[in-house]
C-alpha positions in Angstrom: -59.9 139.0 197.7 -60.1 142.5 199.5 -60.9 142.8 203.4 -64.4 142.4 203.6 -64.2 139.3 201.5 -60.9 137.8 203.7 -62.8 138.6 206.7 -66.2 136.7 205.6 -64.1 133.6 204.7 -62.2 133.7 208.2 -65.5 133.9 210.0 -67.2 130.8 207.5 -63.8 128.6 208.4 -64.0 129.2 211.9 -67.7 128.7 212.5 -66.2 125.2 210.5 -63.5 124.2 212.4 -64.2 126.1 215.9 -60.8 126.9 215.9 -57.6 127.7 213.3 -54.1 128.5 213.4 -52.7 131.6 211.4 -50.5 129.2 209.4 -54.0 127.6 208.7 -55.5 130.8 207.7 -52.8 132.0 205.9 -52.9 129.1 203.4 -57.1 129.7 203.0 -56.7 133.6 202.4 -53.8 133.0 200.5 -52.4 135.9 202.2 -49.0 137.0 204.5 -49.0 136.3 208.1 -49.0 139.8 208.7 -52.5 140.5 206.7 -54.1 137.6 209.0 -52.9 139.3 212.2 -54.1 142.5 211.3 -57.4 140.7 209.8 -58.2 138.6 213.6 -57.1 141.2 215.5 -60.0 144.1 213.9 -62.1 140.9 214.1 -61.4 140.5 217.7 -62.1 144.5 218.1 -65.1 144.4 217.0 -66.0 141.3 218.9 -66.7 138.7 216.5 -63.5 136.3 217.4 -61.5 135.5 220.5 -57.4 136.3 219.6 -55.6 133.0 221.5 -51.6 132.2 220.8 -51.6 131.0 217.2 -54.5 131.5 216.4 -58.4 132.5 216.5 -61.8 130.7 217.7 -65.2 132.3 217.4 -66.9 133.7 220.6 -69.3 131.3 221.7 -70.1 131.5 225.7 -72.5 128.4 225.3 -70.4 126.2 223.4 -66.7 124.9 223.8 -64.3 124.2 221.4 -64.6 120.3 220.5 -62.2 118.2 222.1 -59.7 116.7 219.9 -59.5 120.5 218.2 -58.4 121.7 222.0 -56.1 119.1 222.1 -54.4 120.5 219.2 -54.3 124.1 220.5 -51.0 125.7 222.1 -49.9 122.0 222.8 -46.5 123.2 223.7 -47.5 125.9 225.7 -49.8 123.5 227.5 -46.7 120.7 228.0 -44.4 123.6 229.5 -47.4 124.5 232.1 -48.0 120.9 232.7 -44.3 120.1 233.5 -44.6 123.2 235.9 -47.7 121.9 237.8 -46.1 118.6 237.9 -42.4 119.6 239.5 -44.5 121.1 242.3 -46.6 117.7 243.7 -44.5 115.6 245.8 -44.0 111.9 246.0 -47.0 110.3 248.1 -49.5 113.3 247.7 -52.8 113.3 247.3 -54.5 115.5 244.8 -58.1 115.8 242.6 -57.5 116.0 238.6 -60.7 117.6 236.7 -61.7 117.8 233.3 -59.4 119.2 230.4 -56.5 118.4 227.5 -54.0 120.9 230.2 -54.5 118.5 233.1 -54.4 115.8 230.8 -51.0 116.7 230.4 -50.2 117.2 233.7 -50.9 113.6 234.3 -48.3 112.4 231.9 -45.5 114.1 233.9 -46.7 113.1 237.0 -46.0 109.2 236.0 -42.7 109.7 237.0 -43.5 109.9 240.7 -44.0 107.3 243.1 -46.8 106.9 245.5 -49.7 109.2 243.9 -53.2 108.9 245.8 -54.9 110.5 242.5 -59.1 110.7 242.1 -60.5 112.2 239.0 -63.5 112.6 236.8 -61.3 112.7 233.6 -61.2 109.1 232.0 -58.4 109.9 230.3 -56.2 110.9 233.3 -57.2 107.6 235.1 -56.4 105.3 232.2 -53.0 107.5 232.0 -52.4 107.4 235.3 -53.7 103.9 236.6 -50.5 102.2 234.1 -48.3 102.7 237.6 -48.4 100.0 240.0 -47.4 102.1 242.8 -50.4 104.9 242.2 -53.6 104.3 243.7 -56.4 105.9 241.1 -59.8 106.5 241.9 -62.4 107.5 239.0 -65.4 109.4 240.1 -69.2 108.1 240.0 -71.5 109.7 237.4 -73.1 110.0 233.9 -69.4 110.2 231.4 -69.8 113.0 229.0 -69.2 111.4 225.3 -67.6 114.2 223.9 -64.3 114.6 226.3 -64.8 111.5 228.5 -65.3 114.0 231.5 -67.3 112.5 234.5 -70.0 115.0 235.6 -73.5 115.1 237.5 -75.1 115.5 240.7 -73.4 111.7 242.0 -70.1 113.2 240.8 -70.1 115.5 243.5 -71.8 113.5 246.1 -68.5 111.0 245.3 -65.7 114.1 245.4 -66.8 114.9 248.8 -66.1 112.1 250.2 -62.4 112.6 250.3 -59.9 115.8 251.4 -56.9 115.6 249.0 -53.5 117.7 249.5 -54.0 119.3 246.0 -56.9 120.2 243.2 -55.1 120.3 240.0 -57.7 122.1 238.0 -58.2 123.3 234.5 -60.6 126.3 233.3 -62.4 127.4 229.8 -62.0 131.1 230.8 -60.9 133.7 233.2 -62.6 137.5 233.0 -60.8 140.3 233.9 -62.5 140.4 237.5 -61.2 137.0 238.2 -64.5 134.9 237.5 -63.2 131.7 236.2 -65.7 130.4 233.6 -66.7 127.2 231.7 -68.9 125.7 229.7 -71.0 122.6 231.6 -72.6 123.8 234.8 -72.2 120.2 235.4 -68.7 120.0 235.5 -68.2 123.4 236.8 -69.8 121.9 240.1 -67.2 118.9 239.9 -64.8 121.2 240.0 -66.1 123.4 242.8 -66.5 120.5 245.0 -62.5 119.6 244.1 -61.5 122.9 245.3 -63.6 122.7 248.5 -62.0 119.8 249.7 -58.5 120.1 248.9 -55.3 121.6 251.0 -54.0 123.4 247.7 -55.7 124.4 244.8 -53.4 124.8 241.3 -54.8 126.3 238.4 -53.4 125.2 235.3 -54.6 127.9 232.7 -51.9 129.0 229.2 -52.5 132.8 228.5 -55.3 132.3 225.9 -58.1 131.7 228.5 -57.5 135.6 229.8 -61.6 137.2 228.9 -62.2 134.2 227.0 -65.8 134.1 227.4 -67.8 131.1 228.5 -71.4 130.8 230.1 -70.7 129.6 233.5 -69.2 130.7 236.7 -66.8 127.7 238.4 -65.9 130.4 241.1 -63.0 133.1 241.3 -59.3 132.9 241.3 -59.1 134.2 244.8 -60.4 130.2 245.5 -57.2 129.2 244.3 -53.8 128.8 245.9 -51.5 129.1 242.4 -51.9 129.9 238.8 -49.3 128.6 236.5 -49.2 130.5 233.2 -46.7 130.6 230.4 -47.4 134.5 230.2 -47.7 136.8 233.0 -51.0 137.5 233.0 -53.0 141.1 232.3 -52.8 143.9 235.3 -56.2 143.3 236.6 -55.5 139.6 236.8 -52.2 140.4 238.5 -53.6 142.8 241.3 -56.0 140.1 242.0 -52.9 137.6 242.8 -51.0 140.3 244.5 -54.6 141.6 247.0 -54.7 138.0 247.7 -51.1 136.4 248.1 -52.2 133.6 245.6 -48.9 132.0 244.2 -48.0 133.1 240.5 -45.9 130.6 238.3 -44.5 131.5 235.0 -43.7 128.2 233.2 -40.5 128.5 231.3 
C-alpha cells in the first residue's frame, strides 16, 4: 500500500468511525506507528483531519463526534483533569454541571464530598450524582437530546436562571486560537452560557485536544472563565489570553 493509498483508507475509516486511535490505524494500514504519525500529521497539514492525543478525527464544524466514541477518547487524560476540577470544589458548594463525557467525570470524583447543591442538564451527571443522600441534585427543564442525554432548549435556560451557583463546571467541543470557545448545538451552547452568567466561578474543563478544534458555534470566550484545567500547557496564544486576563491556569498532573 503506498501513501496515497494509506492515506485514502485513513480518511474511509475515519469518516466510519469519527474517530481512531493510532494503535487502531496502525493495525488497518498494517504499518509502524511512525508511518501513521507522519501519515495524520500531512493529513492534518493539509486540513483534511484534526491531530488529538492518540489519535485522529475528521474536521467536521457541524457535526460532533458521537458520544460513546468520545467517551472512549483520551479517557485518562480526561480522569486526571477531572480529579483536578474536583480537588478544587469545597464541601457544601454550589455549582452548575453542563453537557460532556469530561464533566461526566468530574462528577464521579466529586461523590466523595459531602453537602453538594449540584443542578445540571446532563442526565448522566444527575443519575451519578443523585446516589448520595447528602447531595441535593436538581435536573434542568427541557427537550433531552437522545444522543448524549444532554438537556437543551429555550426552557433549559429559562430554568438555569433561576438560580446563582458558587461554580460552572463546564465542558467545551473546541477552543480557536483567539479564545472563542466552540461547540456543536447552539442549543446547548446557550445552556451553557446561561451557567456561566449566573455562577461565582466558572472552571473550564478542556484536555489539550480541543486547542483549534473546529466546531460551528460560538459558547463565548475564555476570558468568561475564571480557570482552565488542562493536562498540557496550552499553545502561546491561548496562554497570553490567560496571562492579559489573570484567568487561573491548572495543569493536571
Amino acid at each position: 500500500m503506498n501513501q496515497t493509498q494509506r492515506h485514502d483508507k485513513i480518511v474511509s475509516l475515519l469518516k466510519l468511525h469519527g474517530f481512531m486511535s493510532i494503535d487502531s490505524l496502525v493495525k488497518e494500514c498494517e504499518v509502524t506507528p511512525q508511518t501513521v504519525r507522519r501519515d495524520l500529521n500531512q493529513l492534518a497539514q493539509a486540513n483534511v483531519l484534526s491531530r488529538y492525543h492518540g489519535g485522529a478525527g475528521l474536521n467536521r464544524s457541524w457535526e460532533n463526534t458521537p458520544y460513546q466514541q468520545r467517551k472512549a477518547q483520551n479517557e485518562e487524560v480526561k480522569t486526571r483533569i477531572a480529579k483536578a476540577v474536583a480537588a478544587m470544589i469545597p464541601d457544601g458548594a454550589s455549582l452548575f454541571i453542563n453537557i460532556g463525557t469530561t464533566t461526566e467525570l468530574v462528577a464521579k470524583y466529586l461523590l466523595n464530598h459531602k453537602n453538594l447543591h449540584v443542578v445540571t442538564n446532563n442526565i448522566h451527571v444527575a443519575t451519578l450524582l443523585s446516589s448520595k443522600e447528602d447531595f441535593s441534585v436538581i435536573i434542568a427543564a427541557g427537550e433531552v437530546r437522545y444522543r448524549d442525554g444532554g438537556i437543551i432548549g429555550e426552557a433549559t435556560c429559562d430554568f438555569i436562571s433561576q438560580f446563582r451557583m458558587d461554580y460552572s463546571i463546564i465542558g467545551i467541543s473546541g477552543i480557536s486560537k483567539d479564545g472563542a470557545l466552540l461547540d456543536f448545538d447552539f442549543r446547548e451552547v446557550k445552556v451553557s452560557q446561561a451557567m456561566i452568567q449566573n455562577t461565582e466561578t466558572t472552571i473550564l474543563a478542556a484536555d489539550y485536544s480541543k486547542f483549534e478544534r473546529r466546531a460551528m458555534v460560538e459558547q463565548g470566550h475564555l476570558t468568561q472563565v475564571n480557570c482552565l484545567v488542562c493536562d498540557q500547557i496550552p499553545p502561546e496564544e491561548i496562554m497570553s489570553i490567560i496571562g492579559t486576563h489573570d484567568i487561573d491556569f491548572v495543569k493536571a498532573e
